[in-house]
C-alpha positions in Angstrom: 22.7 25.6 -44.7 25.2 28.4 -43.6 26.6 28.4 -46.7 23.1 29.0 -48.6 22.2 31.8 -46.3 26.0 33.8 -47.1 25.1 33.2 -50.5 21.5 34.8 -50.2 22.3 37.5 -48.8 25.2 38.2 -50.9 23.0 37.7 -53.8 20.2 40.2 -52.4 22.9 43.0 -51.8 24.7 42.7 -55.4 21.1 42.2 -57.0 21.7 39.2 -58.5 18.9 37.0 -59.1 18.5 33.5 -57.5 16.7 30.6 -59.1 16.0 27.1 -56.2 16.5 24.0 -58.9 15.9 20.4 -57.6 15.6 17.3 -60.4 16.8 19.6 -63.2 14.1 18.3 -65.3 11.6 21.2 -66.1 10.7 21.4 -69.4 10.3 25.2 -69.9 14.1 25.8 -68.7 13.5 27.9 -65.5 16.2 27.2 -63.5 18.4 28.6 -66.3 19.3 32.2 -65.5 21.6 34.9 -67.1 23.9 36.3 -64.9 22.2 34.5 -61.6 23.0 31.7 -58.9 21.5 28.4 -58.9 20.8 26.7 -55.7 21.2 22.7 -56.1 18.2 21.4 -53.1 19.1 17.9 -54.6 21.2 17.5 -50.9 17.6 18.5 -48.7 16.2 14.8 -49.5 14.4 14.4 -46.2 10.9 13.1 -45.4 10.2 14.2 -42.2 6.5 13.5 -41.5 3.8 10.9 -42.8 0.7 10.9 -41.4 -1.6 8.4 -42.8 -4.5 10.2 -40.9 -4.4 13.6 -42.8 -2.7 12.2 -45.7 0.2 14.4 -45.6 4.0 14.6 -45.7 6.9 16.8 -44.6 9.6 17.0 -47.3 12.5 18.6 -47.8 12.9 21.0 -51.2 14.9 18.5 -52.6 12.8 15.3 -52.2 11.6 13.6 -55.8 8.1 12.2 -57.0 9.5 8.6 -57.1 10.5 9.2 -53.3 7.2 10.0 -52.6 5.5 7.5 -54.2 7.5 4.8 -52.2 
């Protein structure tokens, strides 16, 4: 996580634009950027929180549709 924040903050004094990607699998291309930094959240896989009362779930930024579904 340290080494995300660095690279934020480097990115936000240079200018250069960031662009979060997860699955890779967008059809419109977004997470391709000229000149940017990509940040991979494929590591941040965590489901934190079910509740089966409120039918909701705490996931990380990295967590796929297929883990969900499970």
């Amino acid at each position: 996580m340290e080494q995300i924040v660095d690279l934020i903050d480097k990115a936000v004094r240079n200018g250069t634009k960031i662009n979060p990607a997860g699955a890779f699998h967008s059809m419109g291309g977004q997470q391709l950027i000229e000149k940017g930094v990509i940040i991979n959240s494929n590591s941040f896989q965590k489901i934190d929180h079910l509740d089966p009362i409120s039918k909701s779930m705490k996931l990380g930024s990295g967590v796929t549709w297929p883990q969900v579904t499970e």
